[in-house]
VEXGU-491097 format. One line per field, with one value per residue (C-alpha): residue in three letters; x, y, z. Coordinates in nm, 3 decimals. Example, Ala and Ser with C-alpha at 12.3 -4.5 7.8 and 13.67 -1.06 7.14 Angstrom:
<zafis>
type = c(ALA/SER) .
east = c(1.230/1.367) .
north = c(-0.450/-0.106) .
up = c(0.780/0.714) .
</zafis>
This chain:
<zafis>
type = c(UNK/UNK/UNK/UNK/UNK/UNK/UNK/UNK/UNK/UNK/UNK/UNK/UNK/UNK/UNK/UNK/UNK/UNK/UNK/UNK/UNK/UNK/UNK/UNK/UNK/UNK/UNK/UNK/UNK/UNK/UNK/UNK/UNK/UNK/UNK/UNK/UNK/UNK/UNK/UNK/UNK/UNK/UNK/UNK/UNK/UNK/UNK/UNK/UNK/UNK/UNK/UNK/UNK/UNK/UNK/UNK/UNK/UNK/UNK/UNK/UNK/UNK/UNK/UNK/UNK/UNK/UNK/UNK/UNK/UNK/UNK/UNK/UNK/UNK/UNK/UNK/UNK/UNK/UNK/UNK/UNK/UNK/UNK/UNK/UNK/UNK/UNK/UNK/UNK/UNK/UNK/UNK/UNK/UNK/UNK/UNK/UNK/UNK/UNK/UNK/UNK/UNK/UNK/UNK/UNK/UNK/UNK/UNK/UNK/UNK/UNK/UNK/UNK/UNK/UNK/UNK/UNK/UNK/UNK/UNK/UNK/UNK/UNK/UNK/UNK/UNK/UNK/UNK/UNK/UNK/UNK/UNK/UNK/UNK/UNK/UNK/UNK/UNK/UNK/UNK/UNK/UNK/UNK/UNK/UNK/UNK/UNK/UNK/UNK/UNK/UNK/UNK/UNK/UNK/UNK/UNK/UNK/UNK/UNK/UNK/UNK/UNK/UNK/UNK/UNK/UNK/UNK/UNK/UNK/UNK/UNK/UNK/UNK/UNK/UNK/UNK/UNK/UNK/UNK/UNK/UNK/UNK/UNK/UNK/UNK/UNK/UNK/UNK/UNK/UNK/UNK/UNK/UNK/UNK/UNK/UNK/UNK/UNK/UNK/UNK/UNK/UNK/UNK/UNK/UNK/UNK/UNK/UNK/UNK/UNK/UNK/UNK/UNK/UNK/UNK/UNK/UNK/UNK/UNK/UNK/UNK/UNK/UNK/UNK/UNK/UNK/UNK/UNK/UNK/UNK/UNK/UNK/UNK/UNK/UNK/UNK/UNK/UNK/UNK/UNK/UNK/UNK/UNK/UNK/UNK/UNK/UNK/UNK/UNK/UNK/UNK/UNK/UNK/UNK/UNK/UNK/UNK/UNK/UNK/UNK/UNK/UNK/UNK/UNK/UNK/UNK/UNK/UNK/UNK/UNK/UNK/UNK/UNK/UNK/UNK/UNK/UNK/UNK/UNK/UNK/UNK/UNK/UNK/UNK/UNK/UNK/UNK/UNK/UNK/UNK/UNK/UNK/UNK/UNK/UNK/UNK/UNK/UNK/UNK/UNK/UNK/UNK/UNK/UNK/UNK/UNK/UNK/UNK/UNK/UNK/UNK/UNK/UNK/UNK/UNK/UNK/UNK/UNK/UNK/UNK/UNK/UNK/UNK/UNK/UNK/UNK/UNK/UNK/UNK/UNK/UNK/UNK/UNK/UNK/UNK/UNK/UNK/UNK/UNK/UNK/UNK/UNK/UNK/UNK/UNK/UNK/UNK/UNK/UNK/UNK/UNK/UNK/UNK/UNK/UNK/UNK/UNK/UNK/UNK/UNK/UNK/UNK/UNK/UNK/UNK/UNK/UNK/UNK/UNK/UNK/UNK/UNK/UNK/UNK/UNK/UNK/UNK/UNK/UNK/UNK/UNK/UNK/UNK/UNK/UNK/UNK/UNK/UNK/UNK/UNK/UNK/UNK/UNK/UNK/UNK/UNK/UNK/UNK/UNK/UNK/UNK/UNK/UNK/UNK/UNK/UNK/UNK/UNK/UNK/UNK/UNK/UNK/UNK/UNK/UNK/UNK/UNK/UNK/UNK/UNK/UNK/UNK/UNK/UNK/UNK/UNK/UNK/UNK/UNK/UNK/UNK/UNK/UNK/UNK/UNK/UNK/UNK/UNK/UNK/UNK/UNK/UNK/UNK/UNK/UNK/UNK/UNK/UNK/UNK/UNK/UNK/UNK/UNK/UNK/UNK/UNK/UNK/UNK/UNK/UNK/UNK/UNK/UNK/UNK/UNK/UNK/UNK/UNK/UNK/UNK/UNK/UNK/UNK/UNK/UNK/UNK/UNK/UNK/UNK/UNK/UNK/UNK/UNK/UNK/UNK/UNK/UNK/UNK/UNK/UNK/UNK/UNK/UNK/UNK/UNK/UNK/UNK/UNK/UNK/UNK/UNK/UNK/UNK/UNK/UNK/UNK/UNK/UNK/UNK/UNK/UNK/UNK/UNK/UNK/UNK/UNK/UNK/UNK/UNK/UNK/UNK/UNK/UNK/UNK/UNK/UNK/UNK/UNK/UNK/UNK/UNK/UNK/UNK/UNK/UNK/UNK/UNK/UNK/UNK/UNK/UNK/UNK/UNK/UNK/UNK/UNK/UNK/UNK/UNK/UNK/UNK/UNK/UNK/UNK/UNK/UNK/UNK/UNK/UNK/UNK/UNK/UNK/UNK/UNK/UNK/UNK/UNK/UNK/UNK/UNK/UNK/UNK/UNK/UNK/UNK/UNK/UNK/UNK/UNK/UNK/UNK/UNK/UNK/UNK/UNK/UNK) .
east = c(0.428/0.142/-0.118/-0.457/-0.623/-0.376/-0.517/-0.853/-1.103/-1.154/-0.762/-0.772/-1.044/-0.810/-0.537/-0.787/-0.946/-0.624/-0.410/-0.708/-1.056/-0.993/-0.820/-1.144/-1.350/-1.576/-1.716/-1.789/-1.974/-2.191/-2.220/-2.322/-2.611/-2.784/-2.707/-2.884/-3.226/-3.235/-3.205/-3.384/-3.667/-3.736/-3.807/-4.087/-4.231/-4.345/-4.411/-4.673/-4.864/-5.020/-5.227/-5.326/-5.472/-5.564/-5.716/-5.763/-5.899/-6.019/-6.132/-6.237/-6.124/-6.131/-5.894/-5.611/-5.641/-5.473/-5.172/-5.117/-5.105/-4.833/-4.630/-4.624/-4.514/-4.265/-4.090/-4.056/-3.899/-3.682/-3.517/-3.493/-3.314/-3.104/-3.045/-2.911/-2.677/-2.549/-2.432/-2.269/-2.079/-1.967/-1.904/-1.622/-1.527/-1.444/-1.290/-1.067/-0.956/-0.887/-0.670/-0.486/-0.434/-0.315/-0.098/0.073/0.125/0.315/0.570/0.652/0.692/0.864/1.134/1.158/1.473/1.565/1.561/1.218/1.085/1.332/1.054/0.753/0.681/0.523/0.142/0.187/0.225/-0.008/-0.263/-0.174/-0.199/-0.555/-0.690/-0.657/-0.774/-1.069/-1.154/-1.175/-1.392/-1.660/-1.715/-1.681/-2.062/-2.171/-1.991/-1.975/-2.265/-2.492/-2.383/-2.376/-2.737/-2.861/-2.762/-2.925/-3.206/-3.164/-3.176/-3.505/-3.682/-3.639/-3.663/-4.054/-4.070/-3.981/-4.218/-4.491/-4.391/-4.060/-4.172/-4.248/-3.915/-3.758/-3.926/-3.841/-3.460/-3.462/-3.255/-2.960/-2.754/-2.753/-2.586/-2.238/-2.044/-2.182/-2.084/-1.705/-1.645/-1.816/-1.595/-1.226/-1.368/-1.428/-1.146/-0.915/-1.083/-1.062/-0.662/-0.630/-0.825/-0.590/-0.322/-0.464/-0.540/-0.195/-0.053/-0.305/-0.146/0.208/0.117/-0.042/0.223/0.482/0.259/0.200/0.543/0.719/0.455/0.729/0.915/0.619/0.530/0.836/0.866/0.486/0.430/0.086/-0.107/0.126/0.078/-0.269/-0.284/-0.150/-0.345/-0.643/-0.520/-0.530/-0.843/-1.004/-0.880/-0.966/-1.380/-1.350/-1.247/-1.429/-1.746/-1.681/-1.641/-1.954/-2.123/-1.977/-2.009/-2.455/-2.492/-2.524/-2.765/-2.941/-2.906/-3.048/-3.339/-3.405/-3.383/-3.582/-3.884/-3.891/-3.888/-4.163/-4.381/-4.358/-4.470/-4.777/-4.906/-4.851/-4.976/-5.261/-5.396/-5.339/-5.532/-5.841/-5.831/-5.845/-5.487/-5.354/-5.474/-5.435/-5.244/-5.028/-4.981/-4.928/-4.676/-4.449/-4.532/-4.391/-4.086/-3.993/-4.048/-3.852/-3.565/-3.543/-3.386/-3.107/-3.025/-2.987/-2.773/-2.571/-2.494/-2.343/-2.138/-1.967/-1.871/-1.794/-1.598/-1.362/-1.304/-1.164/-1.024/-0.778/-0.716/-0.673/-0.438/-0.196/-0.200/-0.100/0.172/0.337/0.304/0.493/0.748/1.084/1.341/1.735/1.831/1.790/1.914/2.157/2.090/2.346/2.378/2.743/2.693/2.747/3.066/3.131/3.256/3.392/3.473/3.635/3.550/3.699/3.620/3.818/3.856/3.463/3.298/2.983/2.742/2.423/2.215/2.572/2.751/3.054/2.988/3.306/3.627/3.778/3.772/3.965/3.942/3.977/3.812/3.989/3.830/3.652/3.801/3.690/3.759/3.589/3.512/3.531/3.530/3.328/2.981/2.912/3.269/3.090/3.075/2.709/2.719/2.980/2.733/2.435/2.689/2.737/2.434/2.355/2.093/2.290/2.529/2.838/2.900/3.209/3.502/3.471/3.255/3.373/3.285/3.491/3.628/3.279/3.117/2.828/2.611/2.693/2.507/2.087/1.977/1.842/2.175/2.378/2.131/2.144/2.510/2.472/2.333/2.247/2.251/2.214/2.168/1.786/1.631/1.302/1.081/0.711/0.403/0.412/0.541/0.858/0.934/0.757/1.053/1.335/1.213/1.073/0.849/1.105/0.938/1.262/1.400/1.457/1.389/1.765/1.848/1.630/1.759/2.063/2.073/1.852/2.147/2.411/2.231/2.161/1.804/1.717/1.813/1.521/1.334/1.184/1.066/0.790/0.465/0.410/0.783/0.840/0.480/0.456/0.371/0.646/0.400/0.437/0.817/0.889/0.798/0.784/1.125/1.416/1.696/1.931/1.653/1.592/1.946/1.985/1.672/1.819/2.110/1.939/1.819/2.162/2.257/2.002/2.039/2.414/2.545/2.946/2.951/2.783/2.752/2.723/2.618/2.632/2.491/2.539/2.532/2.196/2.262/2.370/2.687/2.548/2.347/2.623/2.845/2.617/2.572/2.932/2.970/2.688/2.807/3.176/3.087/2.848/3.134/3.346/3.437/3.248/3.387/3.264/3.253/3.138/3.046/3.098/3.100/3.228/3.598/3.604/3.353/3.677/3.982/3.976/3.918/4.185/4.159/4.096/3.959/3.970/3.734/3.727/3.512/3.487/3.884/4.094/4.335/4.466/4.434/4.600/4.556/4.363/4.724/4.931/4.683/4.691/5.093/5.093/4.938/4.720/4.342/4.219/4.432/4.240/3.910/3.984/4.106/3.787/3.604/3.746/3.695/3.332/3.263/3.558/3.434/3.497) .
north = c(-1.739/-1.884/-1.976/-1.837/-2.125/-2.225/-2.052/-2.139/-1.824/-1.896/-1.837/-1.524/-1.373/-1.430/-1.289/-1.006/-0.993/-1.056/-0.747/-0.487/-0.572/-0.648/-0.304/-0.142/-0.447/-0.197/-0.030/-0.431/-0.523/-0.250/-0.257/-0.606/-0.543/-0.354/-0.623/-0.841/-0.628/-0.558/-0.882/-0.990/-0.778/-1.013/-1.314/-1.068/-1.019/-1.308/-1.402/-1.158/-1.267/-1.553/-1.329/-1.085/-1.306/-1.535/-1.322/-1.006/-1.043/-1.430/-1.416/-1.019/-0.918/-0.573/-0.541/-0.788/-0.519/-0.260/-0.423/-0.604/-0.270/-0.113/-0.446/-0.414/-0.046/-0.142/-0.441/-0.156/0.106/-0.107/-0.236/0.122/0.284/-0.030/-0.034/0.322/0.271/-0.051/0.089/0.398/0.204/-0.096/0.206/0.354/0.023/-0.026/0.289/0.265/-0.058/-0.016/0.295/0.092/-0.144/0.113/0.307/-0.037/-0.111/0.156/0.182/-0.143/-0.130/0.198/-0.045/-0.338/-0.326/-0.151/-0.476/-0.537/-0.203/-0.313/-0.611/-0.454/-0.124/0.193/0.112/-0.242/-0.167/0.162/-0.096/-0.331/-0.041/0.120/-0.175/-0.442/-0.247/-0.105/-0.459/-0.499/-0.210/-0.263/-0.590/-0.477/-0.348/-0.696/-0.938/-0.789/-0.534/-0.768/-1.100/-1.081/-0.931/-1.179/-1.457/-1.365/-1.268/-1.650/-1.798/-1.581/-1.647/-2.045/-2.033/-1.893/-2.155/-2.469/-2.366/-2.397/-2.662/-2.864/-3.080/-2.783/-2.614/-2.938/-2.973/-2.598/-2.680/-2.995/-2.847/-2.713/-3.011/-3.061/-2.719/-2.790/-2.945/-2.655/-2.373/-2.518/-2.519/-2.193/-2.023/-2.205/-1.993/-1.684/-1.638/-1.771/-1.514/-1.262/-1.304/-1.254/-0.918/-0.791/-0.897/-0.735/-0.435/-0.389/-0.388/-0.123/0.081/0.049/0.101/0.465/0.522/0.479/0.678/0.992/1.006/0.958/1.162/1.344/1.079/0.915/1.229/1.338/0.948/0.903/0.658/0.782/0.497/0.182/0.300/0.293/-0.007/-0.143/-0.046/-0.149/-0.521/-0.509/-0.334/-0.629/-0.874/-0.731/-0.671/-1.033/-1.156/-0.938/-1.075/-1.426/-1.340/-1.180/-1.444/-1.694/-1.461/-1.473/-1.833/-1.954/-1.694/-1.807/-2.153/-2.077/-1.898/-2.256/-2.437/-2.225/-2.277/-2.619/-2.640/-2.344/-2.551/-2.846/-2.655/-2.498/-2.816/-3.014/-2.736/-2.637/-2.973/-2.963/-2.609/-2.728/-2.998/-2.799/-2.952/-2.620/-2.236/-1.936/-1.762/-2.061/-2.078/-1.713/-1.673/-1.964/-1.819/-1.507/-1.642/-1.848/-1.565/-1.363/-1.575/-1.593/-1.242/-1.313/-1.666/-1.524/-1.239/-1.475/-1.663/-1.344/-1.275/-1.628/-1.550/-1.212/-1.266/-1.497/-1.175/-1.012/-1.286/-1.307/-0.931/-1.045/-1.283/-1.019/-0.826/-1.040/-1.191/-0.855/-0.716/-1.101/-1.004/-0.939/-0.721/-0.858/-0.574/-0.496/-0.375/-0.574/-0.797/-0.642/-0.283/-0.086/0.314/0.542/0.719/1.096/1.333/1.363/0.993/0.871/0.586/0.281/0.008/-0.286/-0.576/-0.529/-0.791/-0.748/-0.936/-0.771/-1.064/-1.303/-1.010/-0.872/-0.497/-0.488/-0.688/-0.614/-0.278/-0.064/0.332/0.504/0.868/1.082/1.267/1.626/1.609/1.571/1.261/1.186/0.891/0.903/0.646/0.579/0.439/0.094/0.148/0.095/0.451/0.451/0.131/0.212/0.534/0.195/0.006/0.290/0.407/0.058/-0.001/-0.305/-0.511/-0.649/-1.028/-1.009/-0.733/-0.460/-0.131/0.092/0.457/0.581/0.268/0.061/-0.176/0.004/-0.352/-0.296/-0.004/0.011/0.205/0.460/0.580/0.533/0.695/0.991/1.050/1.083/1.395/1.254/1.559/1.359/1.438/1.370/1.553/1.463/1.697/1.661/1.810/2.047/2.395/2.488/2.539/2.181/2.064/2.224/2.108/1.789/1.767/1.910/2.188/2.252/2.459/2.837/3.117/3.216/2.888/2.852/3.156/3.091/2.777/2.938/3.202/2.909/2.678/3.026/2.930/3.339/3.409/3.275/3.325/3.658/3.537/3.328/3.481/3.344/3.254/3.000/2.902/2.838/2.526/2.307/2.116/1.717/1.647/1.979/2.059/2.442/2.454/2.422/2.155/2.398/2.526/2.211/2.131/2.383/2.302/2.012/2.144/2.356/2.001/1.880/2.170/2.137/1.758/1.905/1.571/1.505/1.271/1.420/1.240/1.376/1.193/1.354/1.717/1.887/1.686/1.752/2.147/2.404/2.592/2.891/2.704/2.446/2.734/2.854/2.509/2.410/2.693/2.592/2.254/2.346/2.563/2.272/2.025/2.273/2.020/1.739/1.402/1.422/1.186/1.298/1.095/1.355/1.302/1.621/1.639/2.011/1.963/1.788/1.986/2.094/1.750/1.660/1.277/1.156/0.790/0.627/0.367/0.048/-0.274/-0.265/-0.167/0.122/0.157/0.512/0.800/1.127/1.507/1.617/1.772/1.473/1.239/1.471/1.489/1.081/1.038/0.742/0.645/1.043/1.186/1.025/1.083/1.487/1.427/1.294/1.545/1.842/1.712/1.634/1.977/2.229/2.442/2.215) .
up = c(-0.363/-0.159/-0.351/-0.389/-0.176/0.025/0.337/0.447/0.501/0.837/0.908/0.669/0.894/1.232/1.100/1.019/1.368/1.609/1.355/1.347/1.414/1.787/1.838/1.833/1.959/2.246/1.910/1.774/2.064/2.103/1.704/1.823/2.044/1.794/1.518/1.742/1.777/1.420/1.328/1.630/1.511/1.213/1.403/1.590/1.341/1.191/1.530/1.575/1.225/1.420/1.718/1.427/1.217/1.440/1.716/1.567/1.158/1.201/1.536/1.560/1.936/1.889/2.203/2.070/1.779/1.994/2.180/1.829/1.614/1.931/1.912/1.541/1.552/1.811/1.595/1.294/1.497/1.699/1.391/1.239/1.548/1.585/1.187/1.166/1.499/1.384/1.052/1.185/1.436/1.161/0.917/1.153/1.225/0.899/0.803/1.105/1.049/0.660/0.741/1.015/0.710/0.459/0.723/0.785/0.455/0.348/0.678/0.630/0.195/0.273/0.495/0.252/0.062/-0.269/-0.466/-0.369/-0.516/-0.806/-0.887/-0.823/-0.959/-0.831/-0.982/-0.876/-0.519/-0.530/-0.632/-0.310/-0.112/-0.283/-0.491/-0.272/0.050/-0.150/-0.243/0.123/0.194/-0.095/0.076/0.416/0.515/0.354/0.546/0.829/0.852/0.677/0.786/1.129/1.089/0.865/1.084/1.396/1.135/1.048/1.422/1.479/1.224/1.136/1.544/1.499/1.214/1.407/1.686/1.481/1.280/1.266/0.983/0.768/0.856/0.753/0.452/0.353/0.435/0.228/-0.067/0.172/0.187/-0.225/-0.215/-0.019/-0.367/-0.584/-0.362/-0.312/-0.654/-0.685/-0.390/-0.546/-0.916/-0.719/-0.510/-0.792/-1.084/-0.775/-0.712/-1.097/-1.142/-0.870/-1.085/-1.372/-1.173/-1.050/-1.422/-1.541/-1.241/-1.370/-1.728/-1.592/-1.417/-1.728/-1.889/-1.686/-1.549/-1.917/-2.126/-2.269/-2.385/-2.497/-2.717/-2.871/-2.993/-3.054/-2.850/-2.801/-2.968/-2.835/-2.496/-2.517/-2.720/-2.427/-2.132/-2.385/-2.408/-1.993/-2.000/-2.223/-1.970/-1.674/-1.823/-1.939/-1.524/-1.380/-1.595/-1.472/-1.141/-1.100/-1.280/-0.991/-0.735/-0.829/-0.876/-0.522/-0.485/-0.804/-0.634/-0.303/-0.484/-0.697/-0.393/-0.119/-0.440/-0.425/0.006/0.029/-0.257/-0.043/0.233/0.083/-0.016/0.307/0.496/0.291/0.382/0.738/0.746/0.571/0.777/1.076/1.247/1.176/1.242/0.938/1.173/1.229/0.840/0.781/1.102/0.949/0.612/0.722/0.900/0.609/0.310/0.581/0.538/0.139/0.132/0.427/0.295/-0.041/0.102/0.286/-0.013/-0.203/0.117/0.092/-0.310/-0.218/0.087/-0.146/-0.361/-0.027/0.054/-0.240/-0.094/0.237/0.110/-0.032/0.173/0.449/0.191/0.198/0.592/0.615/0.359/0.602/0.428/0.442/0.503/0.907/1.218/1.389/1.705/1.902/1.723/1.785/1.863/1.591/1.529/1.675/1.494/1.141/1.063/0.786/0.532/0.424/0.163/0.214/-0.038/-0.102/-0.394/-0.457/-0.753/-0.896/-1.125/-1.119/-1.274/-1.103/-1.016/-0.762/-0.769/-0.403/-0.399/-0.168/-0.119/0.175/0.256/0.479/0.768/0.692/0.334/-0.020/-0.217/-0.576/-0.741/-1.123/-1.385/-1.706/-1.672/-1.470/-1.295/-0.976/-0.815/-0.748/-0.574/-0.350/-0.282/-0.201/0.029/0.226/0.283/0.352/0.019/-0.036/0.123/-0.028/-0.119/0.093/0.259/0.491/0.436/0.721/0.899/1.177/1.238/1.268/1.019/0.849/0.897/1.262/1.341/1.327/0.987/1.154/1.319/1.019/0.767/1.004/0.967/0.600/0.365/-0.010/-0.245/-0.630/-1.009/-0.935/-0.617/-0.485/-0.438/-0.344/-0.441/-0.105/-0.091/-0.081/0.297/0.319/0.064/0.292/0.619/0.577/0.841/1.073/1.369/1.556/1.283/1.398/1.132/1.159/1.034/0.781/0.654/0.683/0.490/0.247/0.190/0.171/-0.083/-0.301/-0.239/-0.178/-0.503/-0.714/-0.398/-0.481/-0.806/-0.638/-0.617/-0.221/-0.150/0.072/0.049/-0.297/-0.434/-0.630/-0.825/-0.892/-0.843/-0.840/-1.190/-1.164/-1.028/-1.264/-1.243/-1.049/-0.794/-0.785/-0.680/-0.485/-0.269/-0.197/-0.081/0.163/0.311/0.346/0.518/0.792/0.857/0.934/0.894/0.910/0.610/0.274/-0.045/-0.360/-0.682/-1.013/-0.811/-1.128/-1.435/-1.567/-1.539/-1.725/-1.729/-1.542/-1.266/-1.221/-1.136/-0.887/-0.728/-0.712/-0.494/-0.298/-0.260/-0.177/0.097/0.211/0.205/0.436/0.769/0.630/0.516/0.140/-0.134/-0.487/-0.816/-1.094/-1.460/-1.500/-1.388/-1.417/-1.083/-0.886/-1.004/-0.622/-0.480/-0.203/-0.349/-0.706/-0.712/-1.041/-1.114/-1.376/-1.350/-0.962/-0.903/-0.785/-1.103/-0.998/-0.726/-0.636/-0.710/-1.015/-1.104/-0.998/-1.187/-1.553/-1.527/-1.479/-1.772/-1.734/-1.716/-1.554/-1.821/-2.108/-1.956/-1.941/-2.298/-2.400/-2.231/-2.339/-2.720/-2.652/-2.430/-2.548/-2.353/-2.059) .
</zafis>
């Protein structure tokens, strides 16, 4: 992991500009211009003290009175046109940008691979994708907005200042240099306390989302108060950093403010002298007077940008630490074209290690073309992962995976992905309606075929039951749907993607008798021409199988017909036997 300050700023802010701010950099340069007048505008103005007091209420031409009052009135709303423009166009700047960021962010988490998602949880990379862009945003209008105004506010003003006096402006400036050490130390606590409320930040996201997603669990085993008690201990920590890092992120202020006292009292009382003594005008006085109090406010603002920019910074920082994280899993250099057809699969002395544990122990199997083969076994046998290999979530330690003849790892994802229809024990469903669910974002589906596959999947027949039909909302992971419409919504997906291989894992476990027999039909006339593999626990769900694979510690120890493999005797025989004393009515 890099750490925190391993990057300077200044490299954290290209990587910013080259990735997103210079895609909209016409909208920055106009945003720009105006920056410029605004802050321009402050430098006028203290310019303009000196011919009003010195012409106009010291030296009472009435006529100076007039052009003075119009230049005045010209400074204020020059800066308040330029003010509002600047801010609109640095506002969409931003916004643009950030959701740039946050659209990037998720394609390229959504194509890291599985074991990646396997360390970092869902509230840990929610809060990369909100937390740390909204630290970037809450800062955005003041380094940006404000420092590029303050700056040229800066130049202006200390300009009007050393035309009337360099000495004085000297003099004012003499604390600057004793503030370099304090603000280093300052910016390494900032950006440091900064990376850790993140950190913080992204565990109070996971411990909300074990919370909301297992409140059931958590209330049938009243778990109520230890789940709290422990997004409470987080809580504490993250007031406690948050505390200190505000505290760092107002000292340089403070400092500049301590500072600025002890140049402007050196000022008065050199100055004070040369005005009684005549070397100096009032109006010279109150125009550098001006020009310097001017300043106070945009030096201290540009001393909270540098602490604050170190709390984006830390943001910056992961962000880019992720958008650089490559997945293992990609496309090949020289892809192969996907099978045609129906293919059949093979798995050919496969090994394959999750954590140093063997999971598979050269496995073979093969699949025929357009028929049905099952994989059964007790729990940890390996049928699931041979379910990841081909799909291509993992890829194994050593062997062959094959389809239609062509290594899996040498065709792009995309293509091999697309040959495959995933119908498990746990379908996703979104919080969309139910057409949304079905089609998936797809517009080239015709009526007929929706229908159609609404009629196969025995979707129509809870159908009527919902008060706007296709159009009614599923709620969060489909929670007003039961397990089977559940199930059987999924199947209606799998029968659209018409894919030629279809894999099945668990379809029916969670289900009961009743909707299991109505989605074994479903899925049986789904498998119809379609190279099929099913997991089932159930082995009443694969009498009809055309292959019986039996699993144990990664091997093959048996295969055949679900009547050849009872007669034998051996490792499918004992798992019906224990079955049908668990479930007799299995």
């Amino acid at each position: 992991m890099t750490d925190e300050t391993s990057r300077p700023p200044r490299d954290l802010f290209l990587w910013l500009w080259r990735n997103y701010l210079i895609r909209h950099w016409k909208i920055m340069a106009v945003a720009m211009v105006f920056m410029s007048i605004e802050g321009g505008m402050f430098g006028m103005l203290s310019w303009i003290m000196k011919p009003m007091f010195d012409q106009v209420l010291v030296g009472g031409n009435a006529s100076a009175l007039i052009w003075v009052g119009l230049a005045v009135l010209a400074i204020f709303s020059a800066r308040g046109v330029a003010s509002v423009i600047q801010k609109v166009l640095l506002t969409r700047l931003s916004q643009l940008s950030l959701a740039h960021i946050r659209n990037d962010m998720l394609s390229h988490l959504l194509t890291l691979d599985v074991s990646y998602h396997q360390v970092h949880g869902p509230g840990h990379l929610i809060q990369r994708v909100e937390g740390d862009v909204g630290a970037i945003q809450k800062v955005w209008n003041a380094i940006i907005t404000g420092a590029g105004r303050d700056v040229i506010a800066l130049v202006s003003l200390f300009g009007v200042a050393m035309s009337i006096d360099a000495l004085w402006t000297l003099i004012a400036l003499v604390g600057v240099p004793l503030l370099i050490l304090p603000a280093a130390v300052l910016h390494r606590f900032v950006r440091g306390n900064a990376r850790r409320t993140r950190d913080i930040a992204a565990g109070l996201s996971d411990r909300l989302n074990e919370a909301f997603l297992g409140v059931i669990p958590v209330k049938l085993n009243r778990l109520e108060r230890y789940q709290s008690d422990r997004y409470q201990a987080l809580t504490d920590e993250r007031v406690r950093m948050e505390t200190l890092s505000t505290a760092g992120t107002a000292s340089l202020p403070a400092l500049i403010d301590i500072m600025s006292g002890v140049g402007f009292l050196a000022v008065l009382w050199l100055g004070g002298g040369e005005i009684i003594s005549g070397e100096k005008t009032v109006g010279d006085f109150m125009s550098f007077f001006t020009a310097v109090g001017l300043a106070f406010e945009p030096l201290r603002r540009l001393g909270n940008v540098s602490g604050v920019w170190q709390v984006a910074a830390a943001s910056i920082e992961r962000i880019r630490e992720i958008l650089e994280t490559r997945p293992a899993l990609r496309d090949p250099d020289h892809p192969v074209k996907a099978p045609e057809g129906v293919p059949d699969i093979a798995l050919r002395d496969v090994r394959l290690n999750y954590g140093g544990m063997p999971v598979l122990q050269g496995l073979s199997l093969e699949a025929p073309a357009g028929k049905t083969t099952a994989l059964v076994g007790a729990s940890g046998a390996g049928k699931s992962t041979v379910f990841n290999l081909l799909t291509r979530l993992v890829d194994p330690d050593s062997g062959e995976v094959m389809i239609g003849g062509c290594r899996v790892g040498d065709m792009r994802l995309a293509d091999l992905r697309g040959m495959i229809s995933v119908v498990s024990q746990d379908a996703l469903l979104f919080d969309e309606t139910l057409r949304e669910n079905i089609l998936l974002g797809s517009e080239d589906v015709s009526e007929e075929r929706l229908q159609t596959a609404l009629d196969a999947a025995h979707v129509t027949d809870f159908l009527p039951r919902l008060e706007k039909g296709l159009d009614s909302p599923v709620g969060p992971r489909g929670s007003s749907l039961s397990g089977g419409q559940r199930q059987r919504v999924a199947i209606a997906r799998a029968i659209l993607r018409d894919t030629p291989i279809l894999l099945l894992d668990e379809a029916t476990s969670a289900l009961d008798t009743h909707s299991e027999a109505i989605v074994q039909a479903a899925l049986e006339r789904l498998s119809v021409g379609r190279t099929t593999l099913v997991i089932a626990h159930r082995l009443s769900t694969v009498r009809n199988a055309d292959n019986i694979i039996v699993l144990n510690n990664g091997q093959v120890v048996e295969q055949g017909t679900h009547s050849d493999l009872v007669a034998r005797g051996g490792a499918y025989a004992d798992l019906q036997r224990l079955q049908l004393q668990d479930s007799p009515e299995d």
